[in-house]
C-alpha positions as a printed Julia matrix, in Angstrom:
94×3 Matrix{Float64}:
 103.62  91.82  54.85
 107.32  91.65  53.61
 110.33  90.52  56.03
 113.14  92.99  56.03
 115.92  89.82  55.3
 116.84  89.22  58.68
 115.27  87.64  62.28
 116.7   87.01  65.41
 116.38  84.14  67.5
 117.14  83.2   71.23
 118.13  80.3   71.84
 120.22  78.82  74.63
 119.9   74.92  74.32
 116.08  75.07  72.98
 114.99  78.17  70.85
 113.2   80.4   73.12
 111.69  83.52  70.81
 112.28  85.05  67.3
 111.91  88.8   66.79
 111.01  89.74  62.87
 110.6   93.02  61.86
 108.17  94.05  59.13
 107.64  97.47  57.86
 107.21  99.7   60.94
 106.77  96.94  63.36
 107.96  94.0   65.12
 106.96  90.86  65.73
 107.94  87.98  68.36
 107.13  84.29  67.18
 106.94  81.91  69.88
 106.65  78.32  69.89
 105.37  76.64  72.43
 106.03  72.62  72.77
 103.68  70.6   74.82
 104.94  71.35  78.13
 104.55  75.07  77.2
 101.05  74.41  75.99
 100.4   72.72  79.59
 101.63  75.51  81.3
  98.98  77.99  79.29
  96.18  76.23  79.84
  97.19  76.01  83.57
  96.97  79.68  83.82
  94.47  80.39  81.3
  92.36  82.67  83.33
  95.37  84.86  84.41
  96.3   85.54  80.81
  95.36  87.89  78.71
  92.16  87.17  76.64
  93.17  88.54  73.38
  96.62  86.08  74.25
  94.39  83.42  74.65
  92.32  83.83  71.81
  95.62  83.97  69.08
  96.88  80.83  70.97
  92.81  78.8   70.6
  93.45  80.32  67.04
  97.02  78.89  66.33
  97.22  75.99  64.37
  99.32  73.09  66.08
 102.16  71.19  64.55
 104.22  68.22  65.26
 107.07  70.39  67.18
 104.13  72.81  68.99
 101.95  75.96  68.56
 103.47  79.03  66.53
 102.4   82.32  67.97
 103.32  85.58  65.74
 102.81  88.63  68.37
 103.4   91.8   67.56
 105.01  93.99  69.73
 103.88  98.02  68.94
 102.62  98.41  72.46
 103.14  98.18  76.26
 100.07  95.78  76.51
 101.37  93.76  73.42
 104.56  93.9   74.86
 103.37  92.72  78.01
 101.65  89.68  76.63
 104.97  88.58  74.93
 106.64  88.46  78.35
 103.56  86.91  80.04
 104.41  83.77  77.44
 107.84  84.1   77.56
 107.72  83.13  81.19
 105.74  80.42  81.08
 108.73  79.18  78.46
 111.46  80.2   80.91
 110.93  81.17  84.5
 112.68  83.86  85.78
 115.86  82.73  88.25
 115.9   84.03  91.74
 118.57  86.84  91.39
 118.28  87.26  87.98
């Protein structure tokens, strides 16, 4: 599992996702800080179960719980937006 030498992260005014591509795939790490964390277990049952079971799984650190999802399918795909939302709600016209 070797990084290709490069990530990218979004980040406005607090870092938002980072996409890392391995060999023939890509990933999406997500942190989520407490508030994040609140919002999950808010909505636990609307989630997706295998979501939920990488984020009972994830270890949690001072600055939050780091999530690596990959990203080589529409449902995988789908669960990385699901948490990206909780992060950042969409704006109304956006």
């Amino acid at each position: 599992m070797g990084l290709h030498g490069w990530s990218l992260r979004y980040k406005k005014s607090r870092a938002f996702c980072t996409l890392v591509p391995e060999y023939r795939s890509l990933f999406a790490v997500v942190v989520l800080g407490r508030a994040e964390r609140n919002k999950v277990e808010e909505r636990r049952d609307e989630l997706d179960p295998d979501l939920m079971t990488l984020y009972d799984e994830a270890k949690t650190f001072h600055d939050g719980k780091w999530l690596k999802l990959g990203m080589s399918s529409t449902k995988e795909w789908e669960r990385v937006t699901d948490l990206l939302a909780l992060k950042r709600p969409r704006r109304a016209g956006v």
